[in-house]
VOBA-1610 file (N, C-alpha, C; in pm, whole numbers, padded with zeros to 5 digits, always signed):
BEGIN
Unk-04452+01975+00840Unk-04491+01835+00825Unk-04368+01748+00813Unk-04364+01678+00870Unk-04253+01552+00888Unk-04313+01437+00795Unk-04190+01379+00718Unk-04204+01248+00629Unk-04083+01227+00621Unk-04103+01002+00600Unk-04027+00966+00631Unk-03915+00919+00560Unk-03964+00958+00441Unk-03918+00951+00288Unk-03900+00812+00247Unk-04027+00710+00299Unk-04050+00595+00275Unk-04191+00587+00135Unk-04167+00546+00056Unk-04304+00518-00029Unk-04424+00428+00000Unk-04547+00439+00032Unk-04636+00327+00055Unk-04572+00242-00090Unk-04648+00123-00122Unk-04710+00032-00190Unk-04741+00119-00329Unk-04851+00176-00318Unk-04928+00261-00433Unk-04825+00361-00447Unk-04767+00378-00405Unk-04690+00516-00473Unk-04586+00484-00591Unk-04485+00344-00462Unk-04422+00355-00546Unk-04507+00222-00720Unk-04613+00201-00650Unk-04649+00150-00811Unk-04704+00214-00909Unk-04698+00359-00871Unk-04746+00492-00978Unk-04649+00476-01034Unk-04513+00461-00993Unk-04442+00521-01094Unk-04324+00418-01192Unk-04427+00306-01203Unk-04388+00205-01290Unk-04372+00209-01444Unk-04356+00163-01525Unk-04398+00245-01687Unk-04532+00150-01688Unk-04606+00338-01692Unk-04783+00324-01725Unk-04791+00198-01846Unk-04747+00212-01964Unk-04763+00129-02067Unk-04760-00005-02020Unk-04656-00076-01985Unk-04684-00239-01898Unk-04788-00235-01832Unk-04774-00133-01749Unk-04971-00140-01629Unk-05039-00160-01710Unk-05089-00095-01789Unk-05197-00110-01902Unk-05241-00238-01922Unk-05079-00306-01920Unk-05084-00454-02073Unk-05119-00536-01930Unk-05081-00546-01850Unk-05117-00655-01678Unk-05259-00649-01676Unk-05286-00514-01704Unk-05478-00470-01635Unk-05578-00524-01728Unk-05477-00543-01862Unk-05556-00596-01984Unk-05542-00746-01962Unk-05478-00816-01920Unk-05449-00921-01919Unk-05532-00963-01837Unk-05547-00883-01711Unk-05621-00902-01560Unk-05755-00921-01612Unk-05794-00842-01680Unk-05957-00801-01745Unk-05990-00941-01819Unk-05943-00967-01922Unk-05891-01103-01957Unk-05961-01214-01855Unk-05887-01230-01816Unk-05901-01395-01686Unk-06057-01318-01650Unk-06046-01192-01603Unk-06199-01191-01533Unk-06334-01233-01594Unk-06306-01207-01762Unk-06411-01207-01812Unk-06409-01344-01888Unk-06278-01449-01851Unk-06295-01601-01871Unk-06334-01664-01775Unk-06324-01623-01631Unk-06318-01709-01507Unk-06490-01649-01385Unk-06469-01491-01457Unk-06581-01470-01396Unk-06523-01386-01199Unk-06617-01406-01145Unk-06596-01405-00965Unk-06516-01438-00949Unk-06483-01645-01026Unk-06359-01667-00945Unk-06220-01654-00971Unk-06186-01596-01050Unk-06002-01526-01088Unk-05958-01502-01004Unk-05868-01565-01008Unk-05745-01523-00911Unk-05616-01473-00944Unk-05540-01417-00864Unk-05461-01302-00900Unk-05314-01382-01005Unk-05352-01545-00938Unk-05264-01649-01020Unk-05292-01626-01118Unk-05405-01673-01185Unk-05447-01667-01298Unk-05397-01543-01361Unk-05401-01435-01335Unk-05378-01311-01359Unk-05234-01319-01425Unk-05191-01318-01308Unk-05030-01313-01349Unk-04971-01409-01465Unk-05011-01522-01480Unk-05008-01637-01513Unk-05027-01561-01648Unk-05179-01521-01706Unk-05202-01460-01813Unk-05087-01367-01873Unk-05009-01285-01778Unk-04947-01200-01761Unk-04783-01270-01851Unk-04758-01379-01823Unk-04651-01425-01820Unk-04568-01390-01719Unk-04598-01352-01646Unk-04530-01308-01471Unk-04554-01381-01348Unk-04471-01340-01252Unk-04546-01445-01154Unk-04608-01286-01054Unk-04731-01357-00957Unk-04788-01268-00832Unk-04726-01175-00787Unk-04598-01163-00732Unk-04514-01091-00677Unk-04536-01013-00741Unk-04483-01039-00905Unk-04441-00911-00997Unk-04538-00855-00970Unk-04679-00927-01071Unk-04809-00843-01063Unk-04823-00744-00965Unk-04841-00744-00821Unk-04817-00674-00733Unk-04783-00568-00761Unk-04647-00557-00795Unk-04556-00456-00746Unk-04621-00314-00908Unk-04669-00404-00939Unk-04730-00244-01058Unk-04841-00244-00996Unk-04873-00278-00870Unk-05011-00197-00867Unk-05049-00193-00711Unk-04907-00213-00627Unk-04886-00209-00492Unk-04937-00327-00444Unk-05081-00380-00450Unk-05075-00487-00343Unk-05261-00537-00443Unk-05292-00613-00387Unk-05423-00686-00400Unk-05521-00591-00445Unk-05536-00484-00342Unk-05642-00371-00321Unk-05650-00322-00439Unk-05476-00275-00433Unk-05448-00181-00546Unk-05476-00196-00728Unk-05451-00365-00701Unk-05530-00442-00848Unk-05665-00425-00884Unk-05743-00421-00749Unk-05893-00448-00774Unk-05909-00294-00772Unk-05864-00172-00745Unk-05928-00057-00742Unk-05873-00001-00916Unk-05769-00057-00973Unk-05756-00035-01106Unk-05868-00109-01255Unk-05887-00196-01132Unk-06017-00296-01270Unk-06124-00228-01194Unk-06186-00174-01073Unk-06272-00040-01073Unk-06251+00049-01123Unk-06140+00144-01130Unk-06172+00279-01197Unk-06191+00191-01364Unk-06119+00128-01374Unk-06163+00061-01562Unk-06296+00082-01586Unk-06338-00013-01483Unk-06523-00014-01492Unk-06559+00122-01458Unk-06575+00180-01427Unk-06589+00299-01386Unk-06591+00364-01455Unk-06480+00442-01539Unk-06455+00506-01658Unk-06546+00472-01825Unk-06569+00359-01813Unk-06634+00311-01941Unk-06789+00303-01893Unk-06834+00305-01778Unk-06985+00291-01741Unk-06978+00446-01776Unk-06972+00555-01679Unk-06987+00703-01680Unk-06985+00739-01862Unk-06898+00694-01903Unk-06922+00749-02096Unk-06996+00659-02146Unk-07125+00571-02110Unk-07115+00477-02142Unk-07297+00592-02108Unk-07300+00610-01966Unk-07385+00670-01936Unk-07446+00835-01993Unk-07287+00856-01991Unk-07309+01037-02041Unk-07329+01011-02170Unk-07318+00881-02239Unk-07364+00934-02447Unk-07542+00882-02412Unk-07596+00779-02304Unk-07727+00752-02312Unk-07782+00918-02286Unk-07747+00940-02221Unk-07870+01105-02196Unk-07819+01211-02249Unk-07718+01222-02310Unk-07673+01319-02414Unk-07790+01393-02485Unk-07797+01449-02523Unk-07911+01504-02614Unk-08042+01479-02513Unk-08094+01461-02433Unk-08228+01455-02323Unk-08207+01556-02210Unk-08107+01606-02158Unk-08118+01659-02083Unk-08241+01725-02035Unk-08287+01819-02152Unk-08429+01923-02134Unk-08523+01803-02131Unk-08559+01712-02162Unk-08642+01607-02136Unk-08678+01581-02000Unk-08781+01555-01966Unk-08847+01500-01792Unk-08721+01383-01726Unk-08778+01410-01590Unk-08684+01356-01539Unk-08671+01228-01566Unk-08790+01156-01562Unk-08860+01018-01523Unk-08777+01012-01721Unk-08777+01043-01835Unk-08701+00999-01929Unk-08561+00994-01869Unk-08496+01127-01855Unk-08394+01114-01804Unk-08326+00954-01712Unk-08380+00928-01627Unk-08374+00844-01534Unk-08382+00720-01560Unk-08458+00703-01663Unk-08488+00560-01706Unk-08374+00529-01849Unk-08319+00645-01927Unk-08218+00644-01994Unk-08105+00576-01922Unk-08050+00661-01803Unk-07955+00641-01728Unk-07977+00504-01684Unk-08040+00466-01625Unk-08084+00327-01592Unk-08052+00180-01690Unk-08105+00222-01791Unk-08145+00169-01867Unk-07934+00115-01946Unk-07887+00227-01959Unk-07761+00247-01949Unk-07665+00148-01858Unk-07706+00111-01753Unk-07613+00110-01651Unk-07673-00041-01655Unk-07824-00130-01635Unk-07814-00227-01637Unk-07779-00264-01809Unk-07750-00253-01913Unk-07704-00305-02015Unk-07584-00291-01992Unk-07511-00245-01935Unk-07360-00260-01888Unk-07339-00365-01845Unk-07404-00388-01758Unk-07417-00494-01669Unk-07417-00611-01731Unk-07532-00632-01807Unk-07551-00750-01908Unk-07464-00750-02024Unk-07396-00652-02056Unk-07269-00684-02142Unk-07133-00743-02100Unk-07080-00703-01940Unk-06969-00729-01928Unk-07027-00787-01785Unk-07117-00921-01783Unk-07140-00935-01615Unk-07027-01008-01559Unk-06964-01088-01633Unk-06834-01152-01503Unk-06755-01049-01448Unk-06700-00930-01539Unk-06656-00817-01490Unk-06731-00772-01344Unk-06853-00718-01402Unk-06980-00682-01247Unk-06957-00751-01161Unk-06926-00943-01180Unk-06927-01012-01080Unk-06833-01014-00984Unk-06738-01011-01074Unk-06586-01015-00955Unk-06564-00886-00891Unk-06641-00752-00919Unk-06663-00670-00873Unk-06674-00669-00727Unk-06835-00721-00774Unk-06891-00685-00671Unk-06890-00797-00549Unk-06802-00906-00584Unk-06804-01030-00522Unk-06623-01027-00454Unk-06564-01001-00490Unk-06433-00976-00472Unk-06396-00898-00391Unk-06396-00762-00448Unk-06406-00647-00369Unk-06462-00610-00219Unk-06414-00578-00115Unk-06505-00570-00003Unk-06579-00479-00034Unk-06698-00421+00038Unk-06789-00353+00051Unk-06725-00216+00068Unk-06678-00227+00111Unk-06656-00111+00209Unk-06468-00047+00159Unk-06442-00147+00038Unk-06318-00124+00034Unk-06270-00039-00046Unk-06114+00015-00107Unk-06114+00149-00222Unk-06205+00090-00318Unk-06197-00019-00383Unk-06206-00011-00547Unk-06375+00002-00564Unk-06443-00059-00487Unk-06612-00055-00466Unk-06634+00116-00451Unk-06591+00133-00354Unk-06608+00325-00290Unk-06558+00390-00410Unk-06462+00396-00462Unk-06406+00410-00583Unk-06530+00433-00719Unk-06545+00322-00747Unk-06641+00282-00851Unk-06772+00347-00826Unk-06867+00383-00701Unk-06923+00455-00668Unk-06956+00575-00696Unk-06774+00588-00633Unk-06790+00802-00597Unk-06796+00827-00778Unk-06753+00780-00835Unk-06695+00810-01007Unk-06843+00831-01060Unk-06930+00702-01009Unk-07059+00710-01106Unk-07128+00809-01006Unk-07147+00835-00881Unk-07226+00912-00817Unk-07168+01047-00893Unk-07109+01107-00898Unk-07011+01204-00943Unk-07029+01310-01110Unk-07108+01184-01175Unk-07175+01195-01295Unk-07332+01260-01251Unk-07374+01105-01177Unk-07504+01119-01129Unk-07572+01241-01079Unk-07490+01313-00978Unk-07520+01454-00920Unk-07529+01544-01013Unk-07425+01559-01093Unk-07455+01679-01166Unk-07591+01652-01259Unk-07600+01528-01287Unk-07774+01514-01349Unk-07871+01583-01279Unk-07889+01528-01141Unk-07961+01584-01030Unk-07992+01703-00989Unk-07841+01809-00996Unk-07839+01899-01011Unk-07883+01977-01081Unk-07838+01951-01212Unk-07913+02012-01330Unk-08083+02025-01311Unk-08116+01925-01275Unk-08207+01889-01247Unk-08349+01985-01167Unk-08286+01977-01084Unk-08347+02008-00945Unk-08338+02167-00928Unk-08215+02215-01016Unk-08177+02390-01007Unk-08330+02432-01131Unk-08332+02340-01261Unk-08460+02356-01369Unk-08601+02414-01305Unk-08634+02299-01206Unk-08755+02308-01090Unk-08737+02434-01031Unk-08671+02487-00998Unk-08645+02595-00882Unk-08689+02512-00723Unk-08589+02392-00724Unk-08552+02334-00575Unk-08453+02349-00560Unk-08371+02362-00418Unk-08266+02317-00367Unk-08165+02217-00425Unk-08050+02263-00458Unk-07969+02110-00485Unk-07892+02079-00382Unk-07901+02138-00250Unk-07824+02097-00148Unk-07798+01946-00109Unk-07929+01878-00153Unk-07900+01738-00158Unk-07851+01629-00243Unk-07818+01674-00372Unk-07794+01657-00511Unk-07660+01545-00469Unk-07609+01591-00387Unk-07477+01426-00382Unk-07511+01342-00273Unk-07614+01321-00187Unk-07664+01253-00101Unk-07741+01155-00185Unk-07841+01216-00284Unk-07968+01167-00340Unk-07826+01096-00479Unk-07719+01104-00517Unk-07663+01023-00647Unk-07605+00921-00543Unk-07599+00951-00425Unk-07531+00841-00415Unk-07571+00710-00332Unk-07751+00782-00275Unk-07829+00694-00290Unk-07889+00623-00425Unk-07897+00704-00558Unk-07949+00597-00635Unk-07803+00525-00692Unk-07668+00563-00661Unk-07610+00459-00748Unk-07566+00390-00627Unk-07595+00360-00511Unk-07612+00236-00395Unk-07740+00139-00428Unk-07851+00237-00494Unk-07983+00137-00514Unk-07962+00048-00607Unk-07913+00077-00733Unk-07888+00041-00903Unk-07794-00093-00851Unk-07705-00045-00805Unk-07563-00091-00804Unk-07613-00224-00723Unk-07673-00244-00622Unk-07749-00338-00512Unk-07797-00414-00614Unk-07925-00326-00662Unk-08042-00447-00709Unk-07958-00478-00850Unk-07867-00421-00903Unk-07830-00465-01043Unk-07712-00611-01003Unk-07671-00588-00902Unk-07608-00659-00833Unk-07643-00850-00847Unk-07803-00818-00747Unk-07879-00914-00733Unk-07943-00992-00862Unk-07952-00884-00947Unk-08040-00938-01084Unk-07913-01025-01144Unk-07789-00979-01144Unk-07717-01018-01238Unk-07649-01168-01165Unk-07687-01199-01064Unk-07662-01335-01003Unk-07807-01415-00990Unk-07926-01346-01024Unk-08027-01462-01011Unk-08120-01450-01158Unk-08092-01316-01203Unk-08160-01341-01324Unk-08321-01346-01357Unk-08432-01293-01203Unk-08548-01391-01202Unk-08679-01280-01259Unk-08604-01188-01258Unk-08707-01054-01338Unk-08593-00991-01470Unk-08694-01007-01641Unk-08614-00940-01736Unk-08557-00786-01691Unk-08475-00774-01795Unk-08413-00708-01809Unk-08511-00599-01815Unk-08644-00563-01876Unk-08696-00455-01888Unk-08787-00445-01816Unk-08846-00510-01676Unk-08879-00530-01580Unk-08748-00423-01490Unk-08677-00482-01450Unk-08576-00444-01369Unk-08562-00289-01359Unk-08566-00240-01508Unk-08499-00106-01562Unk-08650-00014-01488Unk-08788-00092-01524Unk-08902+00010-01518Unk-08889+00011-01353Unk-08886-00112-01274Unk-08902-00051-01155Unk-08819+00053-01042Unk-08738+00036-01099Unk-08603+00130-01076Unk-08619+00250-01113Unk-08663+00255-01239Unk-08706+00391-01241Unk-08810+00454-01196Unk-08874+00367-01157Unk-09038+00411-01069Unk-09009+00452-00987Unk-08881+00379-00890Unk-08862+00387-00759Unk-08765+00549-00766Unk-08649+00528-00847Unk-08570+00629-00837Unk-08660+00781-00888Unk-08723+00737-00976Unk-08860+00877-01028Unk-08875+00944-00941Unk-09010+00852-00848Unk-09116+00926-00780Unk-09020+00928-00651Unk-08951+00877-00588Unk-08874+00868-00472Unk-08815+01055-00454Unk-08725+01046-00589Unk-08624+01190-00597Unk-08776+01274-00623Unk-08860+01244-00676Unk-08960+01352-00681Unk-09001+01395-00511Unk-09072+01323-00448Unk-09115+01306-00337Unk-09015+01372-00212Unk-08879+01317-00241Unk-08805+01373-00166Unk-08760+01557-00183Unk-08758+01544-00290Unk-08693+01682-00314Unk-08780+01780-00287Unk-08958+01779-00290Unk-09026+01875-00279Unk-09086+01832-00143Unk-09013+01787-00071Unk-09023+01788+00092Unk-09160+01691+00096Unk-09194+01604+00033Unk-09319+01494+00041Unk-09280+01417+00131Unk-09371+01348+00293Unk-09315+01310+00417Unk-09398+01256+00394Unk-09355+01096+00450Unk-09362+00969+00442Unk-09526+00942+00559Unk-09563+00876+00505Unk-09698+00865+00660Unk-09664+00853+00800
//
């Protein structure tokens, strides 16, 4: 293998002193959860006592900012999730599910400007979203798993089916948390109806009309 002994962006902002990253990402978190969606990386820095450039360079480039305030979110949803179903495991799924749920939109409603600039910022399709995803799908499966091995089904589908429900959650929690027009415990039951009987239906081969 040939290299050119050039560093991307991200590399060389791995190897900045972690401790300052920290204090920028805290700062970053900061503005998000004063400004909401619209923060900007000014603001950021600004908070920072730095200017943009700097900011940057601890965290390679734009992307690289927004995929560090994802794994943040990320990291604190998943423990946030694994203490709600802690102790339920042996419990039905449909508890299970609506725990987890239940989990993930109160996240939501605790830190929503965070959610917002998330999910508003971030491209779709870009690291820190895919990122934030694979982390909670990642949790999610092995629920599924667990799950589905209990039944004596297949878990061959067990990371297809997490990462359809944390595309579903993540969507409609998305939508709720910018219009607000069904409570909070509305939201949680139909989600779990849907994610319930759906993973039920699917997993024991139940075909659609």
């Amino acid at each position: 293998m040939v290299t050119t002994g050039v560093e991307g962006p991200s590399a060389k902002a791995s190897r900045r002193r972690p401790g300052r990253r920290g204090e920028l990402l805290q700062a970053a978190l900061e503005v998000i959860r004063r400004d909401g969606a619209a923060a900007s990386m000014e603001e950021m820095a600004a908070e920072a006592g730095i200017t943009k450039p700097v900011l940057y360079r601890y965290f390679g480039d734009r992307e690289g900012l927004l995929s560090a305030v994802g794994e943040r979110f990320a990291e604190v949803l998943v423990d946030r999730l694994r203490a709600a179903v802690s102790g339920h495991l042996e419990d039905s799924p449909e508890v299970v599910v609506r725990l987890a749920i239940e989990a993930y939109v109160g996240f939501i409603a605790e830190d929503p400007a965070l959610y917002g600039f998330l999910t508003r910022q971030a491209p779709p399709g870009g690291a820190a979203l895919v990122g934030v995803v694979d982390t909670v799908a990642g949790f999610i499966e092995e629920l599924i798993d667990e799950g589905l091995s209990r039944r004596g089904l297949s878990t061959r589908p067990a990371a297809t089916f997490a990462h359809g429900v944390v595309g579903m959650v993540h969507l409609a929690g998305a939508r709720w948390a910018r219009s607000g027009e069904v409570g909070r415990a509305e939201l949680v039951a139909d989600l779990a109806s849907l994610v319930t009987y759906g993973l039920t239906g699917a997993a024991t081969g139940v075909q659609l009309p």
